[in-house]
C-alpha positions, -999 to 999 in steps of 0.1 A, spaced: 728 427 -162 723 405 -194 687 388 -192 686 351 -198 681 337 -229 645 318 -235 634 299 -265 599 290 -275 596 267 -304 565 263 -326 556 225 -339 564 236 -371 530 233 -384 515 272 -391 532 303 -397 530 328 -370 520 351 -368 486 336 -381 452 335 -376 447 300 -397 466 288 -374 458 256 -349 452 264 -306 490 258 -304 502 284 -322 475 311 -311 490 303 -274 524 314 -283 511 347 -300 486 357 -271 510 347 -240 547 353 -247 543 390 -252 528 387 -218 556 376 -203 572 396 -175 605 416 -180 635 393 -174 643 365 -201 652 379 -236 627 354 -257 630 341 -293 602 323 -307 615 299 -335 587 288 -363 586 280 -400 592 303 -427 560 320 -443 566 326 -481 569 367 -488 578 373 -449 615 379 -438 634 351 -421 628 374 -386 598 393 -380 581 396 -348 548 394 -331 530 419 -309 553 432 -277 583 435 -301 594 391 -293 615 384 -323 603 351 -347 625 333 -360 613 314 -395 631 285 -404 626 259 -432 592 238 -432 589 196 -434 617 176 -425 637 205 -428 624 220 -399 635 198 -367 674 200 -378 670 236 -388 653 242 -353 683 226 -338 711 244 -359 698 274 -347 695 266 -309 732 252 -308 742 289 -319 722 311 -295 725 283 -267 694 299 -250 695 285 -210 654 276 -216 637 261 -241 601 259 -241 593 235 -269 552 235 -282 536 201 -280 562 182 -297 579 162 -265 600 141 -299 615 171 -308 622 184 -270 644 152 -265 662 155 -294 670 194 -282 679 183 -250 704 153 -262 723 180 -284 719 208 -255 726 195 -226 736 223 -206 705 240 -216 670 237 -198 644 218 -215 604 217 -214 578 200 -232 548 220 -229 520 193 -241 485 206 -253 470 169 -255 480 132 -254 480 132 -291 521 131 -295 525 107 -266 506 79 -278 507 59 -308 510 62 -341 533 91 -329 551 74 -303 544 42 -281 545 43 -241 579 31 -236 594 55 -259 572 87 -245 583 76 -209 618 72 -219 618 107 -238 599 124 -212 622 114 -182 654 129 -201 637 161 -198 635 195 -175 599 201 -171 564 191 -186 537 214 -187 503 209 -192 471 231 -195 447 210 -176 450 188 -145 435 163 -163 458 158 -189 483 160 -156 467 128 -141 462 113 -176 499 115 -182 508 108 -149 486 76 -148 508 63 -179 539 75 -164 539 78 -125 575 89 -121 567 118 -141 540 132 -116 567 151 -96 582 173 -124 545 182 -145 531 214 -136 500 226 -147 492 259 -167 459 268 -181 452 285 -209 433 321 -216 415 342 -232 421 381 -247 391 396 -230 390 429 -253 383 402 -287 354 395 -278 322 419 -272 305 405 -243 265 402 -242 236 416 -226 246 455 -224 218 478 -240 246 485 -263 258 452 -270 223 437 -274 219 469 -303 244 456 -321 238 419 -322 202 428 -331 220 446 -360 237 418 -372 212 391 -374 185 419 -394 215 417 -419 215 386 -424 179 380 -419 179 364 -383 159 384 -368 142 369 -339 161 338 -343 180 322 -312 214 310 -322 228 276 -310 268 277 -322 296 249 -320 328 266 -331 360 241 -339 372 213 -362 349 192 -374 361 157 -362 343 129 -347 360 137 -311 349 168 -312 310 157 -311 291 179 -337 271 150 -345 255 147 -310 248 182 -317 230 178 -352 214 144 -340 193 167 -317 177 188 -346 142 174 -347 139 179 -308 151 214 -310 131 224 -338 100 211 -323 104 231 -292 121 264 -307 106 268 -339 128 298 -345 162 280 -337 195 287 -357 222 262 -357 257 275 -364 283 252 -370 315 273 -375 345 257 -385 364 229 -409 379 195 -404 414 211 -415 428 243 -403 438 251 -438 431 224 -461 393 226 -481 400 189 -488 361 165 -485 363 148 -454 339 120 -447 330 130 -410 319 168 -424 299 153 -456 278 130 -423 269 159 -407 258 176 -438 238 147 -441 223 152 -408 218 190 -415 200 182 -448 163 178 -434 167 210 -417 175 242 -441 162 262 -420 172 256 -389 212 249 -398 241 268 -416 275 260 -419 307 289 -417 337 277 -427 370 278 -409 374 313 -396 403 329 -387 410 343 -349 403 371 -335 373 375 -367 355 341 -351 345 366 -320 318 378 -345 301 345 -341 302 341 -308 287 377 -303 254 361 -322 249 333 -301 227 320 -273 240 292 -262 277 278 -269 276 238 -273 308 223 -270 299 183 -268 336 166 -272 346 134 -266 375 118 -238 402 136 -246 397 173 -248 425 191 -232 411 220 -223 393 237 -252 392 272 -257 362 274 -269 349 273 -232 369 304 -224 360 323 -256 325 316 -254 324 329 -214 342 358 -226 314 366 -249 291 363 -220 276 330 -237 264 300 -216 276 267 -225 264 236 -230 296 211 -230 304 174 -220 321 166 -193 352 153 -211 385 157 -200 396 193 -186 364 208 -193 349 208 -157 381 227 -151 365 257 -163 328 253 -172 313 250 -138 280 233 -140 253 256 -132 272 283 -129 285 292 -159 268 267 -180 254 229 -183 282 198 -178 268 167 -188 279 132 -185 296 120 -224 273 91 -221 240 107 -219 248 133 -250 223 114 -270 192 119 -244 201 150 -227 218 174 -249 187 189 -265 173 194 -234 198 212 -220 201 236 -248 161 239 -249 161 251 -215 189 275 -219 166 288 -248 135 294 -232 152 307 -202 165 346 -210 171 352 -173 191 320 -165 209 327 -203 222 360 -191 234 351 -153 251 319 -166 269 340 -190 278 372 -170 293 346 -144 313 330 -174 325 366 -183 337 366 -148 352 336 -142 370 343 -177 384 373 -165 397 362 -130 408 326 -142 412 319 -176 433 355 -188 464 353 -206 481 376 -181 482 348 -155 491 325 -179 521 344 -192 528 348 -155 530 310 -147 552 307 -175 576 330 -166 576 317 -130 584 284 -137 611 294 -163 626 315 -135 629 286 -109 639 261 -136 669 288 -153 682 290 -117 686 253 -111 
């Protein structure tokens, strides 16, 4: 019996495979070779100089690589119209979903959307997302908030948005608090002279909603309870750009009084950014209304790494305060952040339970197994409509 034919299209932004790529494209990679047996799946992305036009990622699912820019949307189209796929699963760009589904009408169309970002202006105003988003199949989202969120904008969308969290790739990331793990990360810091040092990280873009600054604002608090504290602030505004930004050259700023207590790592590629996480103590992820989801929560559970995090969109979805980590309200970053983190530091025992339970919940809720699942579900029920 010939399987039924699934597309999965890319924004267009980053090659894939890649590991400079943004959250988007890393859920593709990680979760369509997940997928059950029983839809034959193209993923459709842009063309990556010195790569063939179709390549493939892990499990064998073909990639398609078409022309970048303004080329891409037309080309994406072009290409849909001749393998007339019965599903098409289109990555966070609802604009391009509705032009898919105007051309292909006898196919079924979903917008998976990773944030409000291409719902809302500039990108697109109310009445034109509602308008687009009603033509379609299917919405699916990663959080429940960002369910209510769009549902609150949109109320006769509620019916047809399911939600579908994201994961996490357990074996990328070494876990702490074995003998064995505990060796190693010991290992690391002596080479590069950390010994003894407890490790505060934020890992992600650095952009105003993602809150370093309420991280770096609490410097002279943490220093003056943990003399040995190392900040690590791993990441770049841009995924691939080394363009000045005026939000990173602020919290240099900030960092400036405090050599010794703060280093930067640029942009690091996944699954190498597990090396960081393996170091830390605590994981503070302090972002502003808006956050999805944020991976960063999973990643740093994974690695058995409490976290500190706001309570900002989705996030209470999967950092369960005092549990698996510390939830604060956004409004009382500026008092109670340090705090939070102090404790964590001068408190091994509740470090390591808080983190094993992370590593737990990772594994049981956030896996990209039962996300790849989901998916397949739902393009099941929808291809049989």
């Amino acid at each position: 019996m010939q399987k039924q034919k699934a597309a999965v299209v890319t924004p267009g932004s980053f090659y894939i495979p890649s590991g400079r790529s943004s959250s988007v494209e890393r859920v593709v990679e990680q979760m369509v070779p997940l997928v059950p047996d029983g839809f034959d799946i193209r993923i459709y992305g842009v063309r990556e100089p010195g790569r063939p036009v179709i390549g493939s990622i892990d499990g064998g699912i073909p990639v398609h690589r078409l022309p970048d820019g303004a080329r891409y949307a037309p080309s994406v189209v072009a290409a849909l119209q001749a393998w007339k796929p019965g599903v098409i699963d289109v990555q966070n760009r609802p604009a391009l979903a509705g032009r898919i589904q105007e051309v292909l009408p006898d196919s079924k169309v979903v917008s998976s959307i990773h944030s409000l970002t291409y719902i809302s202006p500039p990108y697109m105003d109310q009445e034109t997302a509602g308008r687009i988003l009603r033509q379609l199949d299917r919405l699916v989202v990663n959080s429940k908030y960002l369910k209510l969120e769009i549902a609150a904008r949109h109320p006769a969308l509620r019916e047809m948005i399911s939600v579908n969290p994201l994961g996490v790739k357990l074996a990328d990331f070494t876990p702490r608090w074995s003998p064995a793990s505990e060796a190693l990360r010991e290992s690391k810091l002596k080479d590069r002279g950390w010994q003894g040092r407890r490790i505060v990280m934020y890992a992600g873009r650095l952009l105003p909603i993602k809150g370093v600054h309420h991280l770096l604002s609490s410097l002279p608090e943490l220093a003056r309870a943990v003399p040995d504290v190392m900040v690590l602030i791993v990441g770049s505004p841009y995924y691939r750009s080394g363009r000045p930004h005026s939000y990173e050259r602020y919290l240099h700023e900030l960092a400036k009084p405090f050599p010794d207590h703060v280093t930067f790592i640029p942009f690091v590629p996944y699954p190498a950014v597990s090396y960081w996480y393996h170091l830390a103590d605590v994981v503070v992820v302090p972002s502003a209304e808006g956050e999805s989801f944020g991976l960063v929560n999973v990643e740093a559970m994974a690695s058995a790494v409490p976290v500190v995090a706001s309570d900002a969109g989705g996030i209470p979805e999967i950092v369960e305060d005092g549990k698996t980590g510390i939830v604060l309200p956004q409004s009382s970053l500026g008092s109670a952040l340090g705090p939070a983190i102090i404790r964590l530091l001068n408190e091994k025992r509740l470090r390591q339970s808080l983190g094993e339970a992370g590593r737990l919940r990772a594994a049981r809720c956030f896996n990209w197994q039962q996300t790849a699942a989901r998916w397949h579900g739902m393009m099941q029920k929808l291809a049989s409509l």
